[in-house]
N, C-alpha and C positions, 0 to 999 in steps of 0.2 A: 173839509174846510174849503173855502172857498171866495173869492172875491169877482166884483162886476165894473164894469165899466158901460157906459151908455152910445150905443152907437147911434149915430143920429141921423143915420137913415132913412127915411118914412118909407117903408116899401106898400105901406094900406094906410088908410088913412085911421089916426085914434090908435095905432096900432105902433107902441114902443119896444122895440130890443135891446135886448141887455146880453152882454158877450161875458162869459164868464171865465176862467179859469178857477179848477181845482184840483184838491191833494185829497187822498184815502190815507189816513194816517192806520196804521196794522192791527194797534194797540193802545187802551186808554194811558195817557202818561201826566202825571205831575206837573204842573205848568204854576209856573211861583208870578204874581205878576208883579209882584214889586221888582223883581231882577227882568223881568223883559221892561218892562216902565225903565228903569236903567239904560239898557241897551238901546230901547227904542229912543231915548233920548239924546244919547249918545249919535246917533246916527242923524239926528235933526229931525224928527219928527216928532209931535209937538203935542197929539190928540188920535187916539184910537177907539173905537167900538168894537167889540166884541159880541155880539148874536148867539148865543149855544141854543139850540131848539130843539126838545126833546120834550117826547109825549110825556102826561104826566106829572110835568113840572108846573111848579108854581111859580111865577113871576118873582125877579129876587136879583139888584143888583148890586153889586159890588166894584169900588172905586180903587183905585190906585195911583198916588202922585208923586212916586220918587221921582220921576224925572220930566217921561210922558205921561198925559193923565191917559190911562185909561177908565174905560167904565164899560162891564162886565155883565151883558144879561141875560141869564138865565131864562128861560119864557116858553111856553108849551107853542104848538103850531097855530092851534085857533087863535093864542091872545097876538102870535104875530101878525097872523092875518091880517086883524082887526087894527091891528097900529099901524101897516104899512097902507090902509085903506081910511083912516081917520083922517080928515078935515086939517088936521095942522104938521101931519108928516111931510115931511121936505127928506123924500127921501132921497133924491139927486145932489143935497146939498149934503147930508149925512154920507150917502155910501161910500163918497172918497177915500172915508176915513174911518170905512167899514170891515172887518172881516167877520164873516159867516161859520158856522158851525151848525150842523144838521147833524144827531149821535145817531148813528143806526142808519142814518137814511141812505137813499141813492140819488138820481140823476131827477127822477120823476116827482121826488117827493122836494125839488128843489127848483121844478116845473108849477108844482104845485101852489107850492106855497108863495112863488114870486109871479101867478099866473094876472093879476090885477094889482097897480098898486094908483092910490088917491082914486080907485075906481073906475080906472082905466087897463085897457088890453095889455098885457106883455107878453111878447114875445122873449123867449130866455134860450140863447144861440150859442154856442161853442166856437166860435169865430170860425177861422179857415179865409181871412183875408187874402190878398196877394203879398202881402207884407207876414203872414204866418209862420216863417222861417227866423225872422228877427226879432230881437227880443220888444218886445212891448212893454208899456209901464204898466201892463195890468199883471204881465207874465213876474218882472221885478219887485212889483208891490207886494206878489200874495211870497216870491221869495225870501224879500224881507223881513214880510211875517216870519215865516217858519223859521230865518235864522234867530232873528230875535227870541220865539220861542221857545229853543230849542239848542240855546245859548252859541250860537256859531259853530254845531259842532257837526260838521260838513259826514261825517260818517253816520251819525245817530239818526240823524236827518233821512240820508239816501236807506237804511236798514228799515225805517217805521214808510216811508211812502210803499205806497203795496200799488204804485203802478206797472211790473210787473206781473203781478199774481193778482190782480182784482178782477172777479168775475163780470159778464156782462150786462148783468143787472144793474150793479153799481153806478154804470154809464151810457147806457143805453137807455130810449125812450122806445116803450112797449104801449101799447095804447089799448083800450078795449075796444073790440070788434063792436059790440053793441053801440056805441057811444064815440065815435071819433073824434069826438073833441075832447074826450076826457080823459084824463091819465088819470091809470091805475099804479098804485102802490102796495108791496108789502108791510113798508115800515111804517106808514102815516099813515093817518084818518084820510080814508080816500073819498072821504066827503067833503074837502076843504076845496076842490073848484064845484062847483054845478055847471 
């Protein structure tokens, strides 16, 4: 799981970064969204997106408005592609209010798939600011996911994050020799940059 923020930078020109933070959850779990739509409401937020991206799947969403609305979508890697590079995505206006889910995936395959969006360059960074010590709103936003998720409960939480035990792959960028601009993946169709 994971969430972005936009730093606005231009270090090339045509060329946007996106700073990310993310969680490796251990294990698939149960996640009710009418009791996070609660919680998350509770807290004052007011509208979420959910992303789950997994090969395979058929596009397929599902709503929830106890409190916060969320809305829920399911979607293979290709059809996101193609939305985050369609003509009427706003996707700096949506991802505020975004969290991301890749099932299986790793670092690369989230390289990948956020490598162009409206048809332009992204660059996709793991920050390392001079302020990387202090908490950030990107650091608290994907927190507050997870407590919402995962009903406040500060031990279940720190048991399913596998950033101790998560191998290199998961977060590391590997790159193909033949090809340097192209990230190679296990888990994705590693044909979604050219």
């Amino acid at each position: 799981m994971f969430v972005f923020t936009h730093n606005r930078s231009l270090y090339k020109d045509n060329l946007n970064t996106l700073i990310t933070k993310m969680v490796i959850i251990k294990e698939s779990r149960f996640i009710s969204l009418d009791e996070m739509s609660l919680r998350l409401g509770c807290m004052g937020i007011d509208y979420l997106n959910i992303f789950s991206i997994s090969i395979n799947t058929i596009t397929n969403t599902v709503y929830s408005k106890k409190h916060c609305l969320i809305s829920y979508v399911e979607i293979s890697p290709q059809n996101f592609v193609e939305l985050l590079n369609h003509e009427d995505c706003k996707f700096l206006d949506m991802n505020k209010d975004s969290l991301f889910i890749v099932r299986g995936g790793n670092w690369l395959d989230i390289k990948n798939l956020f490598a162009a969006i409206n048809n332009r360059d992204i660059n996709i960074g793991r920050g390392g600011s001079q302020k990387a010590h202090a908490l950030s709103p990107l650091d608290f936003r994907l927190s507050t996911y997870l407590m919402a998720m995962f009903n406040f409960d500060y031990n279940l939480i720190s048991s399913l994050n596998s950033f101790n035990v998560m191998s290199k792959d998961r977060y590391l960028s590997y790159m193909d020799r033949s090809s340097p601009n192209k990230f190679v993946s296990i888990k994705l169709d590693s044909n979604l940059k050219d």
